[in-house]
FIVEXKOL-60772 format. One line per 3 residues: number of its first residue (from 1); their letters; for each residue x, y, z of C-alpha. Coordinates in steps of 0.05 Angstrom, whole numbers, plus 32768, in hexadecimal, padded with zeros to 4 digits. Layout:
BEGIN
NUM = A = X,Y,Z  ...
***
This chain:
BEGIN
1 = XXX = 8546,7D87,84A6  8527,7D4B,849A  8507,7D26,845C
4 = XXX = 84D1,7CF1,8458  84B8,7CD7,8412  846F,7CD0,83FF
7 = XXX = 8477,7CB4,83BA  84A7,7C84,839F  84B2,7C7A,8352
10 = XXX = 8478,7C43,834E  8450,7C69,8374  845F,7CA5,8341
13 = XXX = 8455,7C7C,8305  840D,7C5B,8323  83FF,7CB0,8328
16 = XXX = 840E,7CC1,82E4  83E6,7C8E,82C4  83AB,7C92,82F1
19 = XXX = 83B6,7CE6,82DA  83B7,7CCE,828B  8371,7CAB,8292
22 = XXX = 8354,7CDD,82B2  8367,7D0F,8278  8355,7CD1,824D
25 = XXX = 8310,7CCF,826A  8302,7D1D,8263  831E,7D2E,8224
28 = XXX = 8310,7CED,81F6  8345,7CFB,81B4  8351,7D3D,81D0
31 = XXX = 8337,7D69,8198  8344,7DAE,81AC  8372,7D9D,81EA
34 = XXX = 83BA,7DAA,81F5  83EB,7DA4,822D  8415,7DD3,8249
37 = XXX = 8442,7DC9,8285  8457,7E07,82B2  84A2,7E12,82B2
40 = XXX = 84D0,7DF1,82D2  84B1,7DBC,82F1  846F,7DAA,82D7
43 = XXX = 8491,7DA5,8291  84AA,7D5E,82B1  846C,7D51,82C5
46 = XXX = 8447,7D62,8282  8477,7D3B,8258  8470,7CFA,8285
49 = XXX = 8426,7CFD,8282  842E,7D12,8233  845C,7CD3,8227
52 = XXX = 8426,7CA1,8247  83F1,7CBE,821C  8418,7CB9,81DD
55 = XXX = 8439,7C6E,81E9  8409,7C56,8212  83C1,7C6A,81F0
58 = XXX = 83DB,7C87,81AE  83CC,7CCB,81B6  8406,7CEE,819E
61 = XXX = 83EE,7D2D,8179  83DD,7D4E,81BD  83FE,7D98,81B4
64 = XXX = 8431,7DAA,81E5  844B,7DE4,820A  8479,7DFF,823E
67 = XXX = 8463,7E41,8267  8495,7E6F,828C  846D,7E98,82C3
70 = XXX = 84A3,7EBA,82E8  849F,7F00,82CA  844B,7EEE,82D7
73 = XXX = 8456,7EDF,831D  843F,7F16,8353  8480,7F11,837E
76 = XXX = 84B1,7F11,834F  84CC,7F55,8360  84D0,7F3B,839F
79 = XXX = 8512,7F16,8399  8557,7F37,83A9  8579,7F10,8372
82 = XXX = 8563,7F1B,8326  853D,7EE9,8312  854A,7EAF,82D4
85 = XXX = 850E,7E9D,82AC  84FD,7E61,8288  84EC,7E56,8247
88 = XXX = 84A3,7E58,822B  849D,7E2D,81F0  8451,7E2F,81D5
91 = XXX = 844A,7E2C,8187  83FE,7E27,8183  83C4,7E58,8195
94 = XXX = 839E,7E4A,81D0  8361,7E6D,81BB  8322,7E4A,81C1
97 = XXX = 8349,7E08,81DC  8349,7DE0,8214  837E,7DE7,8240
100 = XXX = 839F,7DB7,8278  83D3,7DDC,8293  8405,7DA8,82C4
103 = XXX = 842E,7DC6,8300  8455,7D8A,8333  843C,7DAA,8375
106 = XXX = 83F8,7DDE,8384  8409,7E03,83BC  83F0,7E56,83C7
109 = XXX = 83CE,7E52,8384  8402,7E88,8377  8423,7E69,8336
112 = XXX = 83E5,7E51,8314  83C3,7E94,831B  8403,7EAC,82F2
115 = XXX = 83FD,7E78,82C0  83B7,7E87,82B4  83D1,7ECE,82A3
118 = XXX = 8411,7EC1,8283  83DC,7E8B,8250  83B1,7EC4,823F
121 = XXX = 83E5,7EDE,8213  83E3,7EA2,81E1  8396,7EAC,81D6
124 = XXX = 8353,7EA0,81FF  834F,7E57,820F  8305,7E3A,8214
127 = XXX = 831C,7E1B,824F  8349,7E08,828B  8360,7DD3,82B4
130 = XXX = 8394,7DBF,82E9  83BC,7D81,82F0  83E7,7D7F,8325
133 = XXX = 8413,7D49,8341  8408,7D67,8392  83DA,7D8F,83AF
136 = XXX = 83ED,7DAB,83F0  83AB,7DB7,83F3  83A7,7DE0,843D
139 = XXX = 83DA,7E16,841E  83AD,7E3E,83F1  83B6,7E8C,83EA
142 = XXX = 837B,7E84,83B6  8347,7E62,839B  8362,7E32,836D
145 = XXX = 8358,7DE8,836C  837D,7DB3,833A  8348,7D88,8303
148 = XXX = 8374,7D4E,8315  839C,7D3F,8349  83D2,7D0A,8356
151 = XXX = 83D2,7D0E,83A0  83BC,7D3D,83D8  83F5,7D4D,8410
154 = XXX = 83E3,7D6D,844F  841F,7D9B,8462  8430,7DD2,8493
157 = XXX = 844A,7E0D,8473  8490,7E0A,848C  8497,7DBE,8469
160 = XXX = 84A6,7DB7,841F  8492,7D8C,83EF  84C8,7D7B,83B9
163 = XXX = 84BD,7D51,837A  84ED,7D2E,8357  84EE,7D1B,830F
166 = XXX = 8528,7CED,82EF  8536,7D1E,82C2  8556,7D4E,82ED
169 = XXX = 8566,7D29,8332  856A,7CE6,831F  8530,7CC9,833F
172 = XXX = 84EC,7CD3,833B  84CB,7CDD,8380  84A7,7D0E,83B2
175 = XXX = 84C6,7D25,83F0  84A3,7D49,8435  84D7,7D74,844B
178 = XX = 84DA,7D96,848F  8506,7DC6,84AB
***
């Protein structure tokens, strides 16, 4: 197995900011708009891109929220070992907002079909958009495309793509891996 990294920290850090603007640009004060990261690891992702806003440009009243999707998920029967979700942690109502929901890596499509299920249940928003940190953007089971993007990789199936986030692997990086 081998490993080859396509983004350092800087590189990461250049990403996230470039990502804040771009929310900046299309929701100005972001009236009506809240954040919600999909569990487990677009949470990290969310809260980075949160934190910029808020210390950077002095948005800080952005509403936040964490969605499980693995009882949402259409293979999670599948598995021959039970299953642990996450937590979901949303204390608003969607209804009638705008909604940027942030995932680390768009691969089938698979999970953000889910979350737009699993959201449905907190109200109907007036809208949707994807931010994703990688799209592996050859690897689509179905039609779904991220609003903003960090960075497009270009994988064969059998690689992975990994991120890491300093607040669970002490480093913040993303790794090609192949078997």
């Amino acid at each position: 197995m081998s490993q080859k990294m396509l983004l350092n920290s800087k590189e990461i850090n250049i990403i996230l900011h470039r990502l804040a603007c771009q929310l900046i640009e299309n929701h100005p004060g972001f009236e009506d708009t809240v954040i919600i990261g999909i569990q487990p690891r677009g949470v990290y992702l969310a809260e980075r891109i949160l934190n910029i806003l808020k210390v950077e440009y002095g948005l800080d009243a952005i509403p936040f929220g964490q969605l499980d999707i693995t009882f949402y998920r259409d293979d999670f029967r599948r598995s021959s070992k039970p299953l642990e979700a996450n937590k979901t942690k949303i204390d608003f109502i969607v209804e009638d907002k705008k909604v940027i929901l942030v995932d680390d890596v768009l691969y089938t499509g698979r999970s953000i079909r889910s979350a737009l299920t699993a959201i449905q249940s907190f109200g109907r928003p007036k809208e949707i958009e994807l931010l994703t940190l990688i799209d592996r953007r050859f690897s689509r089971h179905l039609p779904i495309q991220p609003d903003y993007n960090g960075r497009q990789v270009d994988a064969i199936n059998d690689e992975k793509v990994k991120v890491h986030w300093k607040e669970n692997q002490e480093e913040d990086a993303v790794y090609l891996i192949s078997k």
